[in-house]
C-alpha positions in Angstrom: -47.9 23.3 54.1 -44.5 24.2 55.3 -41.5 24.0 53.0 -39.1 21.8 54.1 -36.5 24.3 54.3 -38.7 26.7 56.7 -36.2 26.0 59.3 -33.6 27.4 57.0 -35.3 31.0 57.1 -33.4 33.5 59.3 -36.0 35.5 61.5 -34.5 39.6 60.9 -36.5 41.9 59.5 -32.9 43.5 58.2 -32.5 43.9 55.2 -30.1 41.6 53.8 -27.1 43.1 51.5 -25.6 40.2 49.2 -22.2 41.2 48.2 -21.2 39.4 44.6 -19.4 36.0 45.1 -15.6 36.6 45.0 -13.7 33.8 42.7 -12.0 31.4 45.3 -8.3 32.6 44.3 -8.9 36.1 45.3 -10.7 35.1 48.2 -7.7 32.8 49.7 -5.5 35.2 48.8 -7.4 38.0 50.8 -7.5 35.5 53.6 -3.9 34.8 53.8 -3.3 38.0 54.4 -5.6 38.4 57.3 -3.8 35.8 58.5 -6.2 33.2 57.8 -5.0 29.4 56.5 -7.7 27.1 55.2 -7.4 22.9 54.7 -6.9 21.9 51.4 -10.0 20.9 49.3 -9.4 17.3 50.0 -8.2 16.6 53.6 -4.3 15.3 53.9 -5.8 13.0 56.6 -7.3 10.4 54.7 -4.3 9.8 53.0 -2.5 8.8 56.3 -1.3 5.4 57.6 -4.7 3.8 58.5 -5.5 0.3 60.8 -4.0 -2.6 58.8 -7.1 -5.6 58.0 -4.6 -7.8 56.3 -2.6 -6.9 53.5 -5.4 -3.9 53.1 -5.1 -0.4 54.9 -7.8 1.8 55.4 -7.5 4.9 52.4 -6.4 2.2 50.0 -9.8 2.4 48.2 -8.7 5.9 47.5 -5.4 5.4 45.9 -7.0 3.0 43.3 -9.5 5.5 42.5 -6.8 8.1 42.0 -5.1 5.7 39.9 -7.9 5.0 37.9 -9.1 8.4 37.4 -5.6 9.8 36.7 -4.8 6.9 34.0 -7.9 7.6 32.2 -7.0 11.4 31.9 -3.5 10.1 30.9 -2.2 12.7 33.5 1.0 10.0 34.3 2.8 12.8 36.3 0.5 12.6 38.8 0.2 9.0 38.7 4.0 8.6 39.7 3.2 10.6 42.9 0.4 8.9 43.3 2.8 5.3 43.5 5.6 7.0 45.4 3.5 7.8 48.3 1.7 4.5 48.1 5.5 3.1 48.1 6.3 5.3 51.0 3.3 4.4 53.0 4.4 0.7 52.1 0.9 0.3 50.8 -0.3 -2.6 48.6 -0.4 -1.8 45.0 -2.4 -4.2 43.5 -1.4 -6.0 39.9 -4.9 -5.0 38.4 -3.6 -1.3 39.3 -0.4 -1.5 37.2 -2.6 -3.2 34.0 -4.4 0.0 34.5 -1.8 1.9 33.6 -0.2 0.0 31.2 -3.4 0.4 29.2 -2.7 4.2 29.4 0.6 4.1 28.6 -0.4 1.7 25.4 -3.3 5.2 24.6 -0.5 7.6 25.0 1.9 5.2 22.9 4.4 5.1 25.8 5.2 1.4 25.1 9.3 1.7 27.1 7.2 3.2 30.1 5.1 0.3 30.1 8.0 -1.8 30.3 10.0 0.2 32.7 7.0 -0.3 35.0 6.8 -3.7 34.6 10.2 -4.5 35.7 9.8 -1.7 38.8 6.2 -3.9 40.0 8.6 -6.2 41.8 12.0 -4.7 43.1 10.1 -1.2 43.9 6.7 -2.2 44.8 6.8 -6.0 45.7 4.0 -6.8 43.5 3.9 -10.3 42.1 3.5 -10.1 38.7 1.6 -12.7 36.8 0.7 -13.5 33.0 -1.7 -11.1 33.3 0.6 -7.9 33.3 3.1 -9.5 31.0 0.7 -10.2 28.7 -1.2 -6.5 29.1 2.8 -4.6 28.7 3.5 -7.7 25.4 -0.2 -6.4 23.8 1.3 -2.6 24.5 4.3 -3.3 22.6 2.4 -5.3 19.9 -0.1 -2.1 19.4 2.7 -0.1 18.2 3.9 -2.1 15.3 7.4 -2.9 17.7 7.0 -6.8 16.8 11.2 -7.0 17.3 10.8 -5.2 20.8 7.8 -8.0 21.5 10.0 -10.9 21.1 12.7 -9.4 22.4 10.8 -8.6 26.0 8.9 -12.2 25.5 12.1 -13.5 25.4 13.2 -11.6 28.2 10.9 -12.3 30.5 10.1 -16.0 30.3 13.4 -16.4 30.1 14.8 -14.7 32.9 15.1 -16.8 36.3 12.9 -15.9 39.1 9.8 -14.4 37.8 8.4 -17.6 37.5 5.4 -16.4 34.7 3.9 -19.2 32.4 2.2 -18.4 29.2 -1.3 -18.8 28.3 -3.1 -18.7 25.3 -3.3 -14.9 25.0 0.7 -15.0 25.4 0.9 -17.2 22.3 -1.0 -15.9 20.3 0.3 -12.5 20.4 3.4 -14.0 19.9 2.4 -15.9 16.9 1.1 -12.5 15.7 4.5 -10.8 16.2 6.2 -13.5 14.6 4.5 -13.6 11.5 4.7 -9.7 11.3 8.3 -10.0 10.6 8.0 -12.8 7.9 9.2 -15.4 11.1 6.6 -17.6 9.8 8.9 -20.8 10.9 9.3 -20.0 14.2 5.2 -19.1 14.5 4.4 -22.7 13.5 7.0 -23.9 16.3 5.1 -21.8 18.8 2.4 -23.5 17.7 3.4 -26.7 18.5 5.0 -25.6 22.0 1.1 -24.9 23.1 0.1 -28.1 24.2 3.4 -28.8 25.8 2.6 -25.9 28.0 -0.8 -27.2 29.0 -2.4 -24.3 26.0 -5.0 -25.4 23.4 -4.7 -23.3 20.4 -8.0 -21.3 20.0 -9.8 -20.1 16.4 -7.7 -16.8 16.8 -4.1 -18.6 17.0 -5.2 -20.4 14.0 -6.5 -17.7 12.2 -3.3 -15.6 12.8 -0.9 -18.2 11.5 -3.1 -19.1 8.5 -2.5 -15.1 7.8 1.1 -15.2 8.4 1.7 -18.3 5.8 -0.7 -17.1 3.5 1.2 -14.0 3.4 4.4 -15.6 2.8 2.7 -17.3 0.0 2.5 -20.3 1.7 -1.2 -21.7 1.0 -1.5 -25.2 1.0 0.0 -25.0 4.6 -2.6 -22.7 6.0 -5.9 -25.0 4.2 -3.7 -27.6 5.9 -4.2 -25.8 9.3 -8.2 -25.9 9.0 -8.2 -29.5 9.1 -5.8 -29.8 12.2 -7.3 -27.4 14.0 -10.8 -29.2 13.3 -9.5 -32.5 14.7 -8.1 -30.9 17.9 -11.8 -29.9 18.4 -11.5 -26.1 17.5 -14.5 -24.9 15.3 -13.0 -22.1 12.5 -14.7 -19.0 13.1 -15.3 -17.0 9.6 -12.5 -14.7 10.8 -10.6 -18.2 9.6 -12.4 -18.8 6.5 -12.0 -15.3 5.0 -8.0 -15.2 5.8 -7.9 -18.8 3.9 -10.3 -17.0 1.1 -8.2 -13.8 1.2 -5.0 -15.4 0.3 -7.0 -17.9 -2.2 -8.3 -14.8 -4.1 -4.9 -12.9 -4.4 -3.6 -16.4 -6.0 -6.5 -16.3 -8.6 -7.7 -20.0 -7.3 -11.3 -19.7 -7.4 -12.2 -23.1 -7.6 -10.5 -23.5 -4.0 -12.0 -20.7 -3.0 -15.4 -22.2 -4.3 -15.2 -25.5 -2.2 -14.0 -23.4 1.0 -17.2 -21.3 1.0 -19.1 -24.4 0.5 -17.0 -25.8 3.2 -18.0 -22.7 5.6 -21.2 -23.4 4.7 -21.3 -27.1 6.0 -19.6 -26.0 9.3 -22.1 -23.4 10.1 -20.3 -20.3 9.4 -22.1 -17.2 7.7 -20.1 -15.6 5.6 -20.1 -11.6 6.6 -19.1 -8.3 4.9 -15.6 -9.5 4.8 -16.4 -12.2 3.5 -18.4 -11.4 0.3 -16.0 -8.0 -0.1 -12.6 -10.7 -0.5 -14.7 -13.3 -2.9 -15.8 -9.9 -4.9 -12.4 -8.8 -5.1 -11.1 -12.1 -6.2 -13.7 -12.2 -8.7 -13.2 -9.0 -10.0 -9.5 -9.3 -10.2 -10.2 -12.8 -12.6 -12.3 -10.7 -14.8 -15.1 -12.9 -13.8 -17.2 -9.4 -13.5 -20.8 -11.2 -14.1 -20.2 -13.6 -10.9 -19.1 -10.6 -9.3 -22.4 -8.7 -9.7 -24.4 -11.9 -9.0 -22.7 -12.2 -5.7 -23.2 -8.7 -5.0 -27.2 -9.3 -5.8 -27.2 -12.6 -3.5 -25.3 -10.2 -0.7 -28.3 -8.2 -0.6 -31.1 -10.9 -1.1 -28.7 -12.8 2.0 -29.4 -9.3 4.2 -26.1 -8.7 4.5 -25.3 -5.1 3.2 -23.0 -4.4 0.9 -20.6 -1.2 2.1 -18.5 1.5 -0.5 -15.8 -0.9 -0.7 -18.0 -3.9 -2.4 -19.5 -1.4 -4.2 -16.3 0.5 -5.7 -14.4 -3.2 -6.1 -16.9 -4.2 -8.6 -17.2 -0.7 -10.1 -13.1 -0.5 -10.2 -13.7 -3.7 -12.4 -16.3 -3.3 -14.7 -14.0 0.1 -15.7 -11.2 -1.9 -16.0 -13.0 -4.1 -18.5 -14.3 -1.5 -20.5 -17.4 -1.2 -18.8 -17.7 2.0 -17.8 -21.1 2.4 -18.9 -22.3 -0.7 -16.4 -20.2 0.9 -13.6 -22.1 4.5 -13.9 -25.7 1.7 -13.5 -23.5 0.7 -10.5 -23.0 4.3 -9.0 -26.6 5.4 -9.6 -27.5 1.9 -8.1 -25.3 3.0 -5.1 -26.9 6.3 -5.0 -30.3 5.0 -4.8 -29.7 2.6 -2.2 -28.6 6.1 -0.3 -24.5 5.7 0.1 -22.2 8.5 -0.1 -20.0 7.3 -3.3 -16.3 8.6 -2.4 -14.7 10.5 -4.8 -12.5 7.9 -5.9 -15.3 5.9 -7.3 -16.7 9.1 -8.8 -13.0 10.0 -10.2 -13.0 6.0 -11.8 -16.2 6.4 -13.5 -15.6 9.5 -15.3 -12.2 8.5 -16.3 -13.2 5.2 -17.2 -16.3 6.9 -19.5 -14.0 9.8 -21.2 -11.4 6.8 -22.2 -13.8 5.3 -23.6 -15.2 8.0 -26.3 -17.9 9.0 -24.0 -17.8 12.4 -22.5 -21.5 13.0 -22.8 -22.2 10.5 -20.2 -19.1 11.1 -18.1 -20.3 15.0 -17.8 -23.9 14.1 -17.1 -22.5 12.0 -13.7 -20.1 15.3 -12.7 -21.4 16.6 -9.2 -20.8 20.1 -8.4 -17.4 18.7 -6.8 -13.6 20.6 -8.2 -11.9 17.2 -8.0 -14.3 16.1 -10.2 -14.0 18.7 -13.1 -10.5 18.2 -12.9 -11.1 14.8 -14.2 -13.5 16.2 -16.4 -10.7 19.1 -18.0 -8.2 16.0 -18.2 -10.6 14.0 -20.0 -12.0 16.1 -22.4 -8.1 17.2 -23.0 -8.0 13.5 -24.2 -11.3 13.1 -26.0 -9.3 16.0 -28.4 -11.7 19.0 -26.5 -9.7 21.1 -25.4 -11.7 24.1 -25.8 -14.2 22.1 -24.0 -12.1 21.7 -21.3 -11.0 25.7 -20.7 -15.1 26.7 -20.4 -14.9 24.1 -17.0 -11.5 25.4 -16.0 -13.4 29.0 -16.4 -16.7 27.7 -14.4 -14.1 26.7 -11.6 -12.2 29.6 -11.2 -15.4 31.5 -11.1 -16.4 29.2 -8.4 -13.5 30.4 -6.4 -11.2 27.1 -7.3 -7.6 27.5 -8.0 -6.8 25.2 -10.7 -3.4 23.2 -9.7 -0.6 22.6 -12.1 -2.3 19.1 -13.3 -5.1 21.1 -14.4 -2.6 22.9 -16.7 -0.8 20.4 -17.6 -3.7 18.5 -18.9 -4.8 21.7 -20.8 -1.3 22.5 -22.4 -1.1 18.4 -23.2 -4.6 18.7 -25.2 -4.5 21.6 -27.2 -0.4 20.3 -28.4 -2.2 16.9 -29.2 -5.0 19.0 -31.2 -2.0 20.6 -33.1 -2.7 24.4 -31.2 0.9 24.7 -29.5 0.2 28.5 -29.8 -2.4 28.0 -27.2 -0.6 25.7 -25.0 2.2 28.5 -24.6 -0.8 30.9 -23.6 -2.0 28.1 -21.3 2.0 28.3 -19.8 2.2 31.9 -19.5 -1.5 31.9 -17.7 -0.2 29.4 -15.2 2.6 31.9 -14.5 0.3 34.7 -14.2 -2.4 32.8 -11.6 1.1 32.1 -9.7 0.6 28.3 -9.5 3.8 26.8 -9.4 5.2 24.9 -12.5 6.6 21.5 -11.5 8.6 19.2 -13.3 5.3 17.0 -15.1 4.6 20.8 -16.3 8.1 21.1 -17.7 7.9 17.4 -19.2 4.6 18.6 -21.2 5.9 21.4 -22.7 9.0 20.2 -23.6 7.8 17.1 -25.1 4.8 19.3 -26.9 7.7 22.1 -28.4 9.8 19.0 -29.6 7.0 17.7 -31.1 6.1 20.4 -33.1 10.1 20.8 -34.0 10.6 23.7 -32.3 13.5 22.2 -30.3 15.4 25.7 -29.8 12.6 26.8 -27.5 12.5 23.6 -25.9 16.0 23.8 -24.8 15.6 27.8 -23.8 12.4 26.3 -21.5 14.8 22.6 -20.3 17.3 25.5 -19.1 15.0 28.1 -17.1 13.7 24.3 -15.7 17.3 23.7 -14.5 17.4 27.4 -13.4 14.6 27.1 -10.9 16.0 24.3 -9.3 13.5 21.4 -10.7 15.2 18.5 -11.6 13.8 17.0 -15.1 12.4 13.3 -14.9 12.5 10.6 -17.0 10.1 12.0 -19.4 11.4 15.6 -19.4 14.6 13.9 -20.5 13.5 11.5 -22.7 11.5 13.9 -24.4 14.5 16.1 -25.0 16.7 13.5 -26.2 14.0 12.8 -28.8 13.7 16.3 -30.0 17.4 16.6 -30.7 17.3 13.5 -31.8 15.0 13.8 -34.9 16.7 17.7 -35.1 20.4 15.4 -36.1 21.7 16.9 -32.8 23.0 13.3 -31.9 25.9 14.4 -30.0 23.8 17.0 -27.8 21.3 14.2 -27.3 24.1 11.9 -26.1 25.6 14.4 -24.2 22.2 15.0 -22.3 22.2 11.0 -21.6 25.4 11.1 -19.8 24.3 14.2 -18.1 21.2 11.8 -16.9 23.6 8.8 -16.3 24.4 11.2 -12.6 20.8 11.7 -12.1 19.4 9.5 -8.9 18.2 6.2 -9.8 14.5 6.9 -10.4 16.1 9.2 -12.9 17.7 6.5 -15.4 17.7 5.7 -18.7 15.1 3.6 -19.5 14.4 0.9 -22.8 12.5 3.7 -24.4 15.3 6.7 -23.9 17.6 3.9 -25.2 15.7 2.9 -28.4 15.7 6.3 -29.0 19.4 6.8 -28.9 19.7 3.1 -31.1 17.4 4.4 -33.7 19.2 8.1 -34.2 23.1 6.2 -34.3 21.8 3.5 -36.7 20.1 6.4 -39.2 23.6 8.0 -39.3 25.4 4.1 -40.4 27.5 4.4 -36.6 26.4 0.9 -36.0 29.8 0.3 -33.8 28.8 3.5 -31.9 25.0 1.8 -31.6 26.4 -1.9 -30.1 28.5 -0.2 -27.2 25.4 1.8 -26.2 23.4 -1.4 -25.9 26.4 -3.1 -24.2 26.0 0.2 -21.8 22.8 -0.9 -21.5 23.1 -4.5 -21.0 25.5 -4.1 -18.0 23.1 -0.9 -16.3 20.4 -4.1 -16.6 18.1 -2.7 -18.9 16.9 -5.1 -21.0 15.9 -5.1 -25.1 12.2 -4.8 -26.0 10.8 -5.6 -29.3 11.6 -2.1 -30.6 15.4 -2.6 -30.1 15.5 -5.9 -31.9 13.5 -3.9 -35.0 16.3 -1.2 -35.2 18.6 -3.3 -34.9 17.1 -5.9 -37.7 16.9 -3.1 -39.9 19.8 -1.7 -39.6 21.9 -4.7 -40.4 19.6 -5.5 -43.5 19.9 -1.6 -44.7 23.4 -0.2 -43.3 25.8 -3.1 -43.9 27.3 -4.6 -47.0 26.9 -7.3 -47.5 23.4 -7.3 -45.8 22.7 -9.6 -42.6 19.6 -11.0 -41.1 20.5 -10.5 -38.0 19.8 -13.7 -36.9 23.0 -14.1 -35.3 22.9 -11.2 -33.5 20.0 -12.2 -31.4 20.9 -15.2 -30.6 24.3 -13.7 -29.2 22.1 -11.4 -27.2 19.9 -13.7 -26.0 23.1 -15.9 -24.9 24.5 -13.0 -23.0 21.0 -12.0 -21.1 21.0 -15.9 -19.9 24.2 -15.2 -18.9 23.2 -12.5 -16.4 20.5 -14.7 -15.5 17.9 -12.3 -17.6 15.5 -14.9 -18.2 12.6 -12.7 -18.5 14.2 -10.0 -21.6 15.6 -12.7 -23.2 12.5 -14.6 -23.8 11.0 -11.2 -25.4 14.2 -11.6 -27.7 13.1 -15.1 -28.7 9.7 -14.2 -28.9 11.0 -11.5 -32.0 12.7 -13.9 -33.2 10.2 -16.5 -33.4 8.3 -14.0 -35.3 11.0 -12.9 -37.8 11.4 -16.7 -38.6 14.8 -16.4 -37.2 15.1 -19.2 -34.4 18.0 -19.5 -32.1 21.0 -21.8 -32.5 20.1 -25.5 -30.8 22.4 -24.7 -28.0 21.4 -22.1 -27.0 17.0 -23.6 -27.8 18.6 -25.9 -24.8 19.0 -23.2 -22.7 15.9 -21.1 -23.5 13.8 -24.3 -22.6 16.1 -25.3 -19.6 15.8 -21.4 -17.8 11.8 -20.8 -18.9 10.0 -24.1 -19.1 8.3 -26.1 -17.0 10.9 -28.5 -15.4 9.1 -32.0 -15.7 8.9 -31.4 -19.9 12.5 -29.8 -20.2 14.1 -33.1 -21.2 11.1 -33.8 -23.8 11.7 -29.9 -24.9 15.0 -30.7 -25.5 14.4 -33.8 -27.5 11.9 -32.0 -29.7 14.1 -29.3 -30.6 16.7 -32.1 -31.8 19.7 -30.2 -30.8 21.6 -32.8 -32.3 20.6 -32.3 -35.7 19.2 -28.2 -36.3 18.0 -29.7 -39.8 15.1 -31.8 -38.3 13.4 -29.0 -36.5 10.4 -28.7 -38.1 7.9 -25.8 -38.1 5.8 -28.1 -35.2 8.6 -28.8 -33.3 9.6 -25.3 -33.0 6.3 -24.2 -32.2 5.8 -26.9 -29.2 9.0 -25.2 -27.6 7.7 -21.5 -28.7 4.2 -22.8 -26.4 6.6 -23.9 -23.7 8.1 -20.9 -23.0 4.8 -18.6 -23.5 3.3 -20.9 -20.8 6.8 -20.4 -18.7 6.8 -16.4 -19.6 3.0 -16.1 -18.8 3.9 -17.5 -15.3 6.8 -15.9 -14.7 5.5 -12.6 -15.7 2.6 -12.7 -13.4 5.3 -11.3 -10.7 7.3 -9.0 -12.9 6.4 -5.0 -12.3 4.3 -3.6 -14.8 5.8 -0.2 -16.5 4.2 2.6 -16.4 
């Protein structure tokens, strides 16, 4: 049978010579100069004025595809010539062709060419633009975090007269979303309202995003409130709605509302999902309800819904954080089993979690053959008093090719000072130097505070001043550690001198309550209590407030230094007095507190104000009649107490928002 390319065969017995394929460039340049011109690889002719059918022309086909193909290659260069000649031909660009490339420009994060194109659709290309390009440019904007520049063209555009563009539900909520971005929580719910004026129905996803918004704002009530309106106006929640609602529940620490929304979900037919069970973990977790949290990790499973690394390393994070880190290695090897690939974070909690609590067998026997992990393992074994230990893994590592950073130093020198080997701490130094890794200021801070320690406070200020030579400024525990060192060396002036020095530094460079107490404690031991009271009015007015320590040097000094004695009763209720003043509610209820303790309560005027700035305001008046602030004689030991439970309850709340110190 003859091949279908028989006719193809060329009938010579000549033999044929096949010269090698010459690459097209040489080729058209060899032709040029014979002479020879050849069309370009797609003909000019297609792109010529065609027959009109309508608003269509023939080759219009072509330009969208151009369009399209260039906006997907992000090549916008050519699609602007690709637009001018379609404007020059005074062909139809259709609006579906401009969302095109505003998705491109939204890729490439060109969010101001999006817009400049929008306003260019109608004066440059005639193109009617609906809600459908407004609201594809908006969602451009809106990608970019540029919430501002979103209301700010919104308001632009619906405003403006002539372009004639109503808003639909994907307008809103976008919106809504912008709004509540920038804390404009007000103005969301009023753009709510405006929906059904402009013939929209809110959808789950308008609801959703407004519940976020006002949970963020700390605003709960209002956003449960929202799932029953939106129920009555015949929109079903999705669980994209119930988990914001549980989210913001959780990070409140109201379980039992969070309790009767899942059963809630429930009723209306909602699964909960990953999201889900990871928020109501967290919550749990956070409560240090850590048994609930592992049942509802088992009934994740059991409910096929599989728990990711996050669910895994929440309850993990919190079993460690109890004192469990026994339980959350059972976790990890649970994890292990199950075949996920445990993050090093998780890893990194486990073993710190185990070595903190006395047990560095266990936390070695979890170590992978991973550096970040040993480093945990030299820093733990550093605090477990090991840290001989700790230098045969810093030796494994470096044999392993690992360069040991200045942490891993740090840690070392920190461990073998605590062990009482500063010899080997130096040696740990001077290796550092020698493997060139750079000594940064937490390096500094150790040694410093580990020479002052051992009262070798010369060397410690030879090493503070090759720190100040290298350029690295000292922190707060480089300095505090060298105020202490002169300090208990009777270098009080040098000390104080090095605190004014730190009163230039920038502020994450301050004094703080500690560096303070310190200075207290030295000028009280030398009987300058004059000198001791400015320093704590220096301290008052830079807003540091008193701890318990500075009420105890303070109480001892007066008993110890003066003549006649004093119990210093009246000096804390001054202080107190002065903190309300500067509306310091929170250190002057730790003042109180001391004094509740010493058996030295406050004057009844100023009980008044204690209970009027901390307690709860529907039981100040009773507070106040129970501390009799007519007659200081009748307050009895029961009465006092009530008001001391008063403001705990008041400090317990209020303290929930203050920053923890490191």
């Amino acid at each position: 049978m003859l091949s279908n390319f028989s006719a193809l065969a060329i009938p010579s017995t000549k033999t044929i010579e096949i010269e090698p394929p010459t690459h097209p460039q040489h080729r058209h340049a060899s032709d040029r100069e014979n002479g020879i011109e050849h069309d370009p690889p797609i003909s000019d002719k297609i792109f010529k004025t065609g027959a009109k059918m309508g608003s269509y022309k023939l080759g219009d086909s072509t330009f969208y595809s151009l369009i399209n193909n260039y906006a997907d290659l992000g090549d916008f260069k050519s699609l602007e010539k690709v637009l001018d000649r379609m404007r020059c031909e005074k062909r139809v660009v259709v609006e579906k062709c401009f969302i095109v490339i505003f998705k491109a420009y939204g890729k490439a994060h060109l969010p101001e060419k999006a817009v400049d194109l929008f306003d260019r659709m109608a004066y440059e290309f005639e193109c009617k633009r609906t809600v459908k390009s407004f609201n594809s440019v908006l969602n451009v904007i809106i990608q970019e975090d540029l919430f501002y520049r979103a209301l700010e063209f919104y308001n632009h555009v619906i405003g403006a007269k002539g372009v004639n563009i109503s808003p639909n539900v994907l307008t809103f909520n976008l919106v809504i979303k912008a709004m509540c971005k920038v804390g404009l929580v007000d103005d969301a719910v009023q753009m709510l309202r405006k929906m059904p004026v402009s013939k929209c129905q809110p959808d789950a996803y308008t609801y959703s995003t407004l519940m976020d918004g006002l949970c963020k704002a700390d605003r709960i009530d209002e956003a449960v409130s929202l799932l029953d309106e939106m129920q009555i106006d015949g929109c079903f929640p999705s669980p994209v709605t119930f988990n914001v609602l549980i989210n913001g529940l959780c990070k409140k620490g109201d379980l039992s509302r969070v309790a009767k929304l899942v059963d809630n979900m429930f009723l209306k037919g909602c699964v909960p999902n990953e999201v889900t069970y990871n928020t109501l973990i967290h919550g749990l977790c956070l409560k240090g309800k850590l048994e609930k949290a592992i049942s509802l990790l088992d009934r994740m499973v059991s409910s096929k819904c599989v728990p990711n690394v996050v669910t895994y390393g929440t309850v993990i994070n919190g079993l460690v954080k109890q004192g469990r880190a026994l339980d959350g290695a059972r976790v990890l090897a649970s994890m292990e089993e199950r075949g996920y690939h445990v993050n090093e974070y998780v890893y990194s909690a486990v073993i710190s979690g185990l070595f903190k609590e006395g047990k560095s067998q266990e936390a070695i026997k979890i170590v992978t053959r991973d550096d970040s992990q040993k480093i945990i393992v030299i820093d733990g074994l550093c605090r477990d008093g090991k840290p001989d230990e700790a230098v045969e893994v810093l030796s494994e590592m470096t044999n392993n090719g690992c360069k040991p950073n200045a942490y891993t130093y740090s840690s070392l020198m920190k461990g073998f000072f605590e062990a009482g080997n500063g010899h080997k701490a130096i040696e740990v130094w001077k290796d550092m130097a020698k493997h060139n890794c750079t000594q940064n200021e937490v390096c500094y801070s150790v040694l410093i505070h580990g020479l002052c320690k051992d009262e070798k406070v010369k060397d410690a200020m030879m090493v503070w001043a090759q720190m100040l030579g290298k350029g690295c400024k000292p922190d707060v525990v480089a300095y505090g550690s060298m105020i202490n060192g002169l300090s208990n060396a009777g270098l009080v002036e040098d000390a104080l001198q090095l605190y004014n020095e730190m009163l230039c530094q920038e502020p994450d460079s301050q004094p703080d309550v500690v560096i303070y107490n310190i200075l207290l404690n030295a000028l009280c031991k030398q009987s300058s209590i004059s000198r001791a009271i400015d320093l704590l009015n220096s301290m008052l007015d830079r807003g540091c407030d008193p701890d318990l320590v500075t009420c105890i040097i303070f109480l001892r000094a007066l008993r110890e230094k003066l003549d006649p004695p004093q119990d210093g009763g009246e000096f804390l209720d001054g202080l107190v007095v002065r903190l309300l003043k500067r509306q310091r509610v929170l250190g002057a209820a730790k003042i109180v507190e001391v004094m509740l303790q010493k058996i030295l309560p406050p004057k009844p005027c100023t009980w008044a104000r204690v209970v009027e700035d901390l307690c709860k305001p529907k039981k100040v008046q009773a507070a106040i009649q129970k501390a009799d602030v007519d007659d200081p004689l009748k307050q009895t030991a029961g009465e006092v107490n009530y008001i001391v439970f008063e403001t705990q309850v008041a400090r317990k709340k209020q303290w929930q928002a203050e920053p923890k110190r490191c």
